[in-house]
C-alpha positions as semicolon CSV with decimal commas, in nm:
position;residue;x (nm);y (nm);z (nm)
1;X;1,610;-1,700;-3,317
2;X;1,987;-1,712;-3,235
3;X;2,109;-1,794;-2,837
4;X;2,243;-1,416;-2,840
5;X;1,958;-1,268;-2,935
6;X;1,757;-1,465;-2,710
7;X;1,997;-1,377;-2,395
8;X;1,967;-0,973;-2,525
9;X;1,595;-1,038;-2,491
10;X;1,624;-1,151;-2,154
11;X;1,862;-0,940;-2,033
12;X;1,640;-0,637;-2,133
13;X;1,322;-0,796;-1,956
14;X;1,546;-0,817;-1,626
15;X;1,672;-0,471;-1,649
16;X;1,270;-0,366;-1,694
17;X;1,174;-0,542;-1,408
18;X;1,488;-0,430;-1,201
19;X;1,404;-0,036;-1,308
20;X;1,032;-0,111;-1,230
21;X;1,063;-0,254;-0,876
22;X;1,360;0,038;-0,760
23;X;1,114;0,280;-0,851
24;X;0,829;0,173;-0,699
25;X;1,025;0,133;-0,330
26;X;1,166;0,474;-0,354
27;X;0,833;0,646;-0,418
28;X;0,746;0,442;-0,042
29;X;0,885;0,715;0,148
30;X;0,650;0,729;0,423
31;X;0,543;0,388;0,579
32;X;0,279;0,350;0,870
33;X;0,014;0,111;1,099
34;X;-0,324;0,252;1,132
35;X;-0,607;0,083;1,355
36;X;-0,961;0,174;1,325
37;X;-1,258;0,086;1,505
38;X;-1,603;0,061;1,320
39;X;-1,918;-0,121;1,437
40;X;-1,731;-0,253;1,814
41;X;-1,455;-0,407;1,550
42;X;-1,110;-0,329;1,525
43;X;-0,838;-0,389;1,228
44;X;-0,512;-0,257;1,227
45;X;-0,270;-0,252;0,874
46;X;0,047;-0,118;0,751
47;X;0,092;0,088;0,460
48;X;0,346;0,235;0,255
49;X;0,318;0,544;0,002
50;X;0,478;0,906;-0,145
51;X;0,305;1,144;0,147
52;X;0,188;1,057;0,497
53;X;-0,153;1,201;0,375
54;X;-0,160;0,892;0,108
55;X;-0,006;0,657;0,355
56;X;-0,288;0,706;0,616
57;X;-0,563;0,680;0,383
58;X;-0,419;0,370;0,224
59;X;-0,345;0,202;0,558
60;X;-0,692;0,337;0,658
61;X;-0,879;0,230;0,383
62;X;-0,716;-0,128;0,405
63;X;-0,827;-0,183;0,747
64;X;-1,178;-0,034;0,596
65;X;-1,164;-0,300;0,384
66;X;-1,162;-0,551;0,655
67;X;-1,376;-0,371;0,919
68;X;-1,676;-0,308;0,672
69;X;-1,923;-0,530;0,469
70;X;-2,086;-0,337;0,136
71;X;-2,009;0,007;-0,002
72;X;-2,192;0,210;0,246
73;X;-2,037;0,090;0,577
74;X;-1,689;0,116;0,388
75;X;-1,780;0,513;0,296
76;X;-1,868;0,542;0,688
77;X;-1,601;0,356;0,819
78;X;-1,336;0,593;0,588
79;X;-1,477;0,880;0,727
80;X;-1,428;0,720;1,094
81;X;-1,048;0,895;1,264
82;X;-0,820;0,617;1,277
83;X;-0,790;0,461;1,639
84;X;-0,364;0,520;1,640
85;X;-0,104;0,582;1,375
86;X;0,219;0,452;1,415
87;X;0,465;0,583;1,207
88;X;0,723;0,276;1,089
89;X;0,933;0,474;0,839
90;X;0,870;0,888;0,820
């Protein structure tokens, strides 16, 4: 394989990757911290995402994540109203 073809290759991948990662941050147009309580615990995480709907449920179910231990407590805890929401970027 010749060194130009090789640098074409590589140029391509970085382009990709450049396209990629500038799409992904401008779909994060919403960007929030939401605590939640569940069982006497509390967890509090940031999340980023299209609509403040999907934001809070991400952010939500992150903390979830955290907060609960098996499928069933995380199912209760999502249905739990967050504790605050802080919006960092609206």
């Amino acid at each position: 394989m010749s060194r130009s073809l090789k640098l074409v290759i590589a140029a391509g991948i970085v382009l990709l990757l450049g396209v990629i990662v500038y799409s992904t941050l401008s779909l994060a147009r919403f960007e929030c911290e939401v605590c939640m309580t569940f069982n006497g615990r509390s967890a509090c995480r940031v999340a980023a995402g299209a609509t403040r709907e999907e934001t809070i449920r991400t952010a939500s179910d992150n903390a979830c994540a955290f907060l609960a231990s098996g499928r069933t407590d995380s199912m209760a805890c999502g249905r739990t109203p967050p504790t605050s929401i802080r919006w960092i970027k609206e």
